[in-house]
VEXPALO-972954 format. One record per residue (C-alpha): x, y, z. Coordinates in steps of 0.001 Angstrom, whole numbers, plus 500000, padded with zeros to 6 digits. Example, Ala and Ser with C-alpha at 12.3 -4.5 7.8 and 13.67 -1.06 7.14 Angstrom:
2
512300495500507800513670498940507140
// end
This chain:
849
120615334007670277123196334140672689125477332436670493124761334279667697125737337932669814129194335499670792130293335114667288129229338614666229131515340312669089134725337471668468134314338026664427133330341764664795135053345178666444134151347673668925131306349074667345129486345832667027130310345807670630128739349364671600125820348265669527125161345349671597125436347576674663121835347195675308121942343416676034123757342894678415121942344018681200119658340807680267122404338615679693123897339522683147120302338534684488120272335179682670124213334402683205123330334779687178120102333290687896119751329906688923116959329025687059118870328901683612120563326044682650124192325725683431124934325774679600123094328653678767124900330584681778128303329719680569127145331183677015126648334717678400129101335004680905131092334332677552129573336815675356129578339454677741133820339024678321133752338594674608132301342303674686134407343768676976137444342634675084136031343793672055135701347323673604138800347641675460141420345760672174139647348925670325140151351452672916142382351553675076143050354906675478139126355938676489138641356488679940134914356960679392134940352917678014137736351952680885135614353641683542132229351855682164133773348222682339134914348431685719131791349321686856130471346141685528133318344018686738131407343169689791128248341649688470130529340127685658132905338328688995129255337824690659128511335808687457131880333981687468131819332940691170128009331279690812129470329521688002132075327877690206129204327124692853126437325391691249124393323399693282122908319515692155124967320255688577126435317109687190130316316907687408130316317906683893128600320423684332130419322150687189133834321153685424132430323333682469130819326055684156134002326237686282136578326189683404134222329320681236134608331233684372138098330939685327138618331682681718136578334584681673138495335973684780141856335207682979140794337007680334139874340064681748142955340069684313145266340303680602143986344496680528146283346459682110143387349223683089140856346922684572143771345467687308142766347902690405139068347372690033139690343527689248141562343037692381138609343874694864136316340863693127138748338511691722139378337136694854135542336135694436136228333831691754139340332786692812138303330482695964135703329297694612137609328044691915139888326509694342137280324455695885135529323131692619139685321891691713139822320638695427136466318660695075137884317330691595140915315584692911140319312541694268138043312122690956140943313539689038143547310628690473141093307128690231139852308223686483142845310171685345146296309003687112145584305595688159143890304361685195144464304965681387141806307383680073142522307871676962143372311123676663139890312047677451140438314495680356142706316237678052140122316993675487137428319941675364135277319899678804138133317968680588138923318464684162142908318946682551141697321696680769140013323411683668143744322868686152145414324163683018143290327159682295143501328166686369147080327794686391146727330154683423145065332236685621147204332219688257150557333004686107148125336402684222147627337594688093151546337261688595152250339398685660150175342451687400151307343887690659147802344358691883146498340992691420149494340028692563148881340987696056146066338738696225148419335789695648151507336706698006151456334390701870149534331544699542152405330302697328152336327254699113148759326164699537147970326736695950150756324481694967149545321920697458145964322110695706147671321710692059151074319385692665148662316382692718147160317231689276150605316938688181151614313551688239151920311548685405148865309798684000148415306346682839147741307718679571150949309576679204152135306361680708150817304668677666151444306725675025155353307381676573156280303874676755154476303401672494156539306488671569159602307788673360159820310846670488157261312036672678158752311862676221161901313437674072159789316191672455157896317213675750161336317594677834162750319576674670159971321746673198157957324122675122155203323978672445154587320868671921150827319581672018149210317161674858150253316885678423148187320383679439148397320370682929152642319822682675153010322483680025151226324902681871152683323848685403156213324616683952154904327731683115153514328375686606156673327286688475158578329457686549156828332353686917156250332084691378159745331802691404160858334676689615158041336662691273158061335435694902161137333771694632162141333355698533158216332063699335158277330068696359161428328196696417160729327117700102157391325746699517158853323612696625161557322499698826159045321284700900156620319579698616159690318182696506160916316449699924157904315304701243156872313614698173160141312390697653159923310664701103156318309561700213157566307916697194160376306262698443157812304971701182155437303570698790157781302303696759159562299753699541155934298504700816155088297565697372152894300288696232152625300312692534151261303899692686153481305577694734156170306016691915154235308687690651154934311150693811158851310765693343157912311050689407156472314900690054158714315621692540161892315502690532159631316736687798159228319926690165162699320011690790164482319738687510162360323235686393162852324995689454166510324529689737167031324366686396167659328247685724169490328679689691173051329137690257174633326395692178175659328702694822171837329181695068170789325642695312173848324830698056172589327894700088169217329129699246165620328320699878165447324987697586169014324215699354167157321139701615165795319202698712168855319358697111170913316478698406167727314045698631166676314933694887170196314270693541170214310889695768166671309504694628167436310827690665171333308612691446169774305820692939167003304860691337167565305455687825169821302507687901166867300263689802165233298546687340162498297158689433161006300334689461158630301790686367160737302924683236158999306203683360160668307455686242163798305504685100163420307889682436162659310977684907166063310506686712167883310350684078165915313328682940166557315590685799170481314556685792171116315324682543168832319106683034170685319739686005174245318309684700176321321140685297175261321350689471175741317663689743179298318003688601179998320616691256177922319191694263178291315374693417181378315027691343182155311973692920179683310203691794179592311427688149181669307777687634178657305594688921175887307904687163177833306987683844177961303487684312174181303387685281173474305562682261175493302605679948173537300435681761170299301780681402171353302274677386171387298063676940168834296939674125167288294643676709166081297973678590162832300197677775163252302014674594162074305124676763164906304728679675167498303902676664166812307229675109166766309379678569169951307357679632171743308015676075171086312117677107172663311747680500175369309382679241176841312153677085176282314874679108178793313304681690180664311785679281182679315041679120183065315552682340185522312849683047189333312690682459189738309531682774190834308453679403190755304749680569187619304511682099186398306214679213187002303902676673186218300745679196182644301994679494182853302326675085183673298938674803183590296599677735180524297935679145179141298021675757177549301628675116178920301481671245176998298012670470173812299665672526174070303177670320174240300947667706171270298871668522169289302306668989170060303925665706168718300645663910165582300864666338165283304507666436163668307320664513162519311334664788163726312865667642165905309755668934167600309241665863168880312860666160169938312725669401171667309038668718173640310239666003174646313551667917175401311910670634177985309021668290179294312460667182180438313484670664181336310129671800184040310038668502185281313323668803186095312507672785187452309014672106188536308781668907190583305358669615187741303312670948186201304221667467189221303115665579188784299397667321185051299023666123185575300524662058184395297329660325180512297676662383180729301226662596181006301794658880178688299451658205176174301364660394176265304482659451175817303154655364172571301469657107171605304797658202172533306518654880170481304253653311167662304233655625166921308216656229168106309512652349164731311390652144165516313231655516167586315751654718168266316538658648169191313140659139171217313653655917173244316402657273173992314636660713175458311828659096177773313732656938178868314833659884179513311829661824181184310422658497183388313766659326184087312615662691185187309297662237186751309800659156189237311930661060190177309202663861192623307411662123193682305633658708191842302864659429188464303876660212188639305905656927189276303293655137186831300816656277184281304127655584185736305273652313185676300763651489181609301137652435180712304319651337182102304670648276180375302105646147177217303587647374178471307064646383178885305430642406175647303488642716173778307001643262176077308817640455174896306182638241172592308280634703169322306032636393169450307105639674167176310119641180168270313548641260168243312921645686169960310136645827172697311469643193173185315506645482173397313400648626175911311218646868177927314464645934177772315910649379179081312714651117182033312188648198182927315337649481183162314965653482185322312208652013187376313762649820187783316546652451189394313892654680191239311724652377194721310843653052196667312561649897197603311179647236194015310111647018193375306622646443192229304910643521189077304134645038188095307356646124189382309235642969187385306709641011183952308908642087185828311957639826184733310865636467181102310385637381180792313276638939181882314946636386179588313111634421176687313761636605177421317530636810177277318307632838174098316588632640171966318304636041170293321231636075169637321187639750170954324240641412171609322271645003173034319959642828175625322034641056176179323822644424177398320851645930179512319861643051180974323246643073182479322821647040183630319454645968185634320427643281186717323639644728187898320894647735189456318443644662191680321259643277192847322792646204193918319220647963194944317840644619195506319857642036197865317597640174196446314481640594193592316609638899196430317525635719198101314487636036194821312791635538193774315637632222190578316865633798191428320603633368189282320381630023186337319032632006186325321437634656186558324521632181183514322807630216182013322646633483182763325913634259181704326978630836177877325538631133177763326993635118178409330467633004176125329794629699172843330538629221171337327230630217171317327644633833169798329475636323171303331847638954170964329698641338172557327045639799175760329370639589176088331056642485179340329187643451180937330131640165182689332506640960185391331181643863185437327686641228186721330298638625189376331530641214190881328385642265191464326941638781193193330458637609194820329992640825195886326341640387196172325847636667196319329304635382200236328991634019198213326132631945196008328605630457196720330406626806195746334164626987193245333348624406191330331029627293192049333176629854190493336323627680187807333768626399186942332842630389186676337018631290184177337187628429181592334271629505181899335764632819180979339738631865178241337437629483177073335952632510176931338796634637174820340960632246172138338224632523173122337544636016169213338965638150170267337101641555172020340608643383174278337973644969175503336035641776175932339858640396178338340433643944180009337296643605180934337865640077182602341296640798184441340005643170185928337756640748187306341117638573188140342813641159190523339913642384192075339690639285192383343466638679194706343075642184196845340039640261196761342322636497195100345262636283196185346464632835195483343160631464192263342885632650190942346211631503192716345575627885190373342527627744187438343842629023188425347275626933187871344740623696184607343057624718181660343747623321178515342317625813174976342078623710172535344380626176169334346541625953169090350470626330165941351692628312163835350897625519164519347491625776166051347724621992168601345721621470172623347524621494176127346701622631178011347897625024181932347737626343182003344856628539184300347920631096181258349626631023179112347299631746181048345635635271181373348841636629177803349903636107176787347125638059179577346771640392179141350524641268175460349844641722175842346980643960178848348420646584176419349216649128175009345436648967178628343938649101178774343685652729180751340165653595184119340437654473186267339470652019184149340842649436184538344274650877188142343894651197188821342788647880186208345157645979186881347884647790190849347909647644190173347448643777188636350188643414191210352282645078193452350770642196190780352041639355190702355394640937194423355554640821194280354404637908192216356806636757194730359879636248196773358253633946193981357251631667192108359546630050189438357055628335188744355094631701188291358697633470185549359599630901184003356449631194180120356245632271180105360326632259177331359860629076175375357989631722175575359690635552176978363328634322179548362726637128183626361542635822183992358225637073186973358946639609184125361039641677181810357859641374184749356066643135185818358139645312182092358086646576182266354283646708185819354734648388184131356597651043180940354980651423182898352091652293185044353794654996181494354763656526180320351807656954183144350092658460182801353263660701179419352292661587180244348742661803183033349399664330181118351388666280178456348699666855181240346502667570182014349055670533178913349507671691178210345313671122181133344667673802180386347675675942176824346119676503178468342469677082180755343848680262177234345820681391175364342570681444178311340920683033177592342887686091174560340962688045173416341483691760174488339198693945171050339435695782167477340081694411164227340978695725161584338529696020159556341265694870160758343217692147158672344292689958160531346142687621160039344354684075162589346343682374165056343776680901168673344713680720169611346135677507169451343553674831171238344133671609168534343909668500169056342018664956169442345914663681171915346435665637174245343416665063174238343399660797177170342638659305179344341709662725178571338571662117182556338171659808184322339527662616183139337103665129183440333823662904187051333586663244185969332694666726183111330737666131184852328264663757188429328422665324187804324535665895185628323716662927185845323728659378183907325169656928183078324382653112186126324648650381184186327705649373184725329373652656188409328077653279189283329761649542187976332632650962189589332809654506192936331616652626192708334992650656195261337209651971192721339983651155190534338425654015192757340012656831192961343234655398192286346210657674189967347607655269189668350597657176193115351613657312193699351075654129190676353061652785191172355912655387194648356490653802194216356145650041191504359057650751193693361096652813196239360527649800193633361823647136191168364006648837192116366501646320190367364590643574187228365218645217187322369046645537185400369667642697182259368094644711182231370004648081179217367721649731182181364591648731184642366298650318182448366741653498181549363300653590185580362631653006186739364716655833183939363426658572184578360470657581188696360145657490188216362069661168186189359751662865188331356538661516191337357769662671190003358473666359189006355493666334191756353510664486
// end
């Protein structure tokens, strides 16, 4: 039965709740008498916070229900506290009862307006609590640390679950400043009664050693599963020192040092166990000074463990007579505490790289190879030394052992082995140059190896990037290895994968060929080419599209020369029939740019009028609003390069369309771009897309008074002339690079607030309030302005070079707009809310301009 009223209140609301009012005076009898079994007990302490939850998630705001549950808060602690005091209860039993309680009180202590009457009985459950954990230790370490369990404790009913769910507890007091009270002057003895639950256990041991992706996953990702007592301890650490920071910081200094002592201890007399106190201690260390200035950790509380943490981590993760695991957890802490070690122990960054190469060597631990390879890189960079550098490449042999863990690696340590060969060749590009012939050869293995991992995929396109760019002969020896697996996967048999990966790495290659390219990299053209006409895969013909784009622009005539003009205007011709999909196209539009750009004198007008036609088809089938953008922007570019020619042509075109009753009609292909591009302008929002639409149609509107037919244009269809629907355009635009500017403003002014930090802070503060954050809202469509900076030392895709190459890109759109409308605000006087908008906005540009 008790069960039963359990589910109802979890699966049902309040009201279910209030109904069930009348039983819990009985179930409070049951949960607290002595006579029931433990089982039973835990089931209606259960139910009854079940109810109370139920109540209070409904209804917050009723001081009637508020005022009711804390006047049962005292027989529900009563219950809790018995729980954690059973008498001749098997350890089972009392680990159960224990855990439901401390649950059950963390619970409770997560509603703000039960936290004054839960801090005169928490306390209740609290010590008791204490003791049953205090009991449980020595248990904990022979079944748990010292032997391999098998994950039991960490499964339902475990004693990890119970140290997890109180340090749960413990962290939902800290976040209320009543219960908080009852924690402050006990920092240290509660970590004292938990630090020993903390060590590593045989089975993490075990299962550490089988699968380093794990070790790697658990230092990288807060969330992953397992390990219960660590997670939450991270969590607990982190929150008593940001809320008793002073108190807290000097009882880990403490622990941190005498365990550190204790394990060094054990460790010379032989102990095989004693590893595991140095383990937790650095452990410890690495999370609380992990987020501390290194002002704070030369002068603050955690100041006296610093020097003997950074000497044990130094020492012994070069000492391979000591377990791999905390091999592992040196190298661990060094690399998560990288940047203080290079201020406080420069000197010794030297002999922490050469113990890291060491410690990479296939003949050591998979585990210590991976946690080594992290620290390795880490200080790679912070040596000059271009010399030493390259002797620790080479003659101490950390290429060969990267090499030896990509081949045994996979998950997690192949991605941080091929990011970290990324770093290593973009810092010493010569000591890459001497090993081309087995560095080629690996990274073909591992093309070959991960092909269905597109993450994998991506990292090795750009390692190919990388070392393609560290000299002619590394290029060569990858262009000599790569390419005949780039023809094997155009080949008409191979699989639709194998052939878009093939296309993508042809074109890191192409994009770092040495021009002319050679024969044996332009041989990939012609199946390409060949592959593209017969795909319908839209990544596919993406791809293709930002290769070609990259083939034209580097080599436009080798690409005449050669007579593939035709077959790129076929392929251009089937990305604009009626064949495709959208998505399939959406790159058309910069492809049709280039080639006007590169081979337009080799165009007849009848091609070039036959090319505006497929693309005013395309566009009137075009549904993806982003195709539809991209497709404007193509007019409107040429319109800046020949506006009357342009119009003529589209004047002439006839485009196959549907009036609102779906029945078939035609209409002026004019017509129909600027019913959708005058539709769209508020959507057009990247960069050089606004510049180049925009300034266009300042040219239409000027255009406009000396042509009577384009001024009556769409006037059937709005009942407004169309130099009023641009000029609204014109100055819808201006306002939002208005608004856009002035997020900028207030984006910078927030920047040089946050800059400003205490130099000192309270060890209790308690104000919450973070400092003012900026919110996705508020940063739309900043994001062009700041990737000038972002990619000042990377490049992008052909598609995005075309664009940044535009002159157009640089325009000062805002300028430009706020004088063509101060030029022709007369044209708008006929519309008086217009000219408002016009005014406001032409006034608040140029204050700010």
């Amino acid at each position: 039965a008790v069960e039963c009223i359990h589910v109802l209140l979890e699966e049902s609301g309040p009201a279910v709740a209030r109904a069930l009012g009348p039983l819990q005076e009985p179930m409070l009898r049951l949960a607290a008498s002595n006579e029931a079994p433990p089982v039973l007990r835990r089931r209606c302490l259960s139910a009854l916070v079940s109810g109370v939850g139920e109540l209070l998630a409904g209804e917050q705001g009723d001081a009637s229900i508020v005022e009711g549950v804390c006047a049962q808060l005292p027989a529900l602690m009563a219950v809790a506290a018995g729980l954690c005091q059973g008498e001749g209860w098997s350890d089972t039993d009392r680990v159960a009862c224990a855990f439901t309680a401390v649950r059950a009180a963390t619970t409770l202590s997560r509603f703000r307006p039960l936290e004054a009457a839960l801090a005169a009985s928490l306390d209740g459950v609290l010590r008791p609590a204490c003791l049953v954990v205090q009991h449980l230790s020595p248990a904990y370490e022979a079944s748990v640390i010292d032997v391999d369990d098998g994950g039991a404790s960490e499964e339902e009913g475990g004693i990890a679950a119970l140290i997890a769910q109180l340090m749960e507890l413990l962290q939902a007091m800290l976040a209320r400043a009543k219960l908080r009270s009852l924690l402050k002057g006990h920092v240290n003895q509660l970590l004292q009664l938990l630090v020993p639950f903390m060590r590593v256990t045989e089975a993490q041991v075990r299962a550490w050693h089988a699968d380093p992706n794990e070790f790697l996953a658990h230092e990288e990702d807060e969330h992953v599963r397992g390990c219960q007592v660590r997670l939450s301890s991270e969590g607990l650490v982190a929150e008593l020192a940001g809320r008793y920071k002073r108190e807290a910081l000097r009882a880990l200094a403490g622990i941190i040092s005498e365990l550190l002592s204790r394990g060094d201890s054990g460790i010379a007399a032989g102990d095989g166990k004693s590893w595991k106190l140095s383990e937790v201690a650095l452990f410890l260390f690495g999370h609380a000074a992990a987020e501390a200035p290194t002002k704070t950790l030369q002068q603050g509380e955690l100041s006296p463990a610093v020097p003997q943490a950074f000497a044990v981590a130094g020492r012994l993760c070069g000492d391979r007579t000591v377990p791999e695991l905390l091999r592992a957890r040196c190298f661990a802490l060094l690399k998560r505490l990288g940047d203080a070690v290079c201020i406080l122990s420069k000197a010794d960054v030297p002999a922490l790289l050469q113990a890291a190469a060491a410690g990479l060597a296939q003949s050591e631990p998979l585990v210590v190879r991976v946690s080594a390879c992290r620290a390795f890189c880490r200080f790679f960079t912070a040596v000059d030394d271009k010399a030493f550098k390259e002797s620790l490449l080479l003659e101490r042999g950390v290429l060969a052992s990267l090499g030896a863990l990509l081949r045994d690696s996979d998950d997690e340590v192949l991605h941080l082995t091929l990011e970290s060969l990324c770093l290593l060749i973009k810092q010493c590009p010569s000591a890459m140059a001497s090993a081309e012939g087995s560095l080629a050869q690996l990274v073909l293995e591992i093309w070959r190896r991960s092909a269905s991992d597109p993450l994998v995929h991506l990292q090795v396109l750009d390692l190919v990037s990388c070392a393609a760019s560290c000299g002619d002969n590394l290029r060569s020896s990858l262009e000599a290895h790569l390419v005949p697996a780039v023809l094997e996967d155009l080949r008409p048999e191979a699989e639709l994968h194998a052939a878009a990966s093939a296309i993508e790495l042809f074109g890191v290659l192409v994009k770092r060929a040495s021009l002319p390219i050679g024969p044996h990299l332009w041989g990939c053209v012609e199946p390409l080419l060949t592959a593209v006409m017969r795909s319908e895969e839209s990544g596919l013909l993406q791809s293709s599209c930002d290769v070609l784009c990259c083939l034209a622009k580097r080599a436009p005539a080798q690409l005449g020369d050669g007579g593939y003009v035709a077959p790129l205007l076929r392929f251009v011709e089937r990305l604009l029939g009626p064949d495709l999909d959208d998505d399939a196209c959406l790159f058309v539009g910069p492809f049709v740019m280039l080639l006007l750009s590169q081979f337009g004198s080799l165009l007849s007008s009848e091609l070039r009028a036959g090319l505006l036609r497929a693309l005013v088809l395309r566009l009137a089938r075009a549904e993806r609003p982003y195709l539809q953008q991209e497709l404007v922007v193509v007019f409107a570019r040429l319109m800046h390069e020949d506006l009357p020619g342009v119009l003529a042509v589209l004047w002439e075109l006839q485009v196959p369309a549907a009036d609102k009753a779906g029945s078939p009609q035609t209409r002026c292909g004019l017509e129909l771009l600027l019913s959708v591009w005058l539709s769209c302008t508020k959507e057009i929002r990247a960069r050089r897309a606004r510049n180049v639409t925009v300034s266009a149609l300042c040219l239409l509107h000027t255009r406009c008074s000396e042509d009577e037919r384009l001024r009556s244009l769409l006037t059937a269809q709005s009942g407004e002339v169309l130099p009023v629907r641009l000029a609204d355009a014109i100055v819808a635009a201006l306002e939002f690079e208005n608004e856009r500017c002035k997020k900028l403003r207030e984006c910078g002014s927030r920047q040089d607030c946050e800059s400003e930090e205490d130099s000192e802070e309270d060890e209790d503060d308690d104000s919450g309030a973070g400092r003012g954050v900026a919110l996705l809202s508020d940063l739309v469509d900043l994001e062009d302005d700041e990737d000038e900076v972002s990619n000042a030392d990377d490049e992008g895709d052909a598609i995005q070079e075309l664009e940044r190459a535009d002159p157009l890109y640089s325009l000062d759109l805002r300028k430009v707009a706020t004088e063509y409308l101060v030029a022709n605000a007369a044209s708008v006087a006929s519309c008086p809310p217009l000219a408002q908008r016009l005014s406001a906005a032409v006034t608040e540009a140029r204050a700010n301009l």
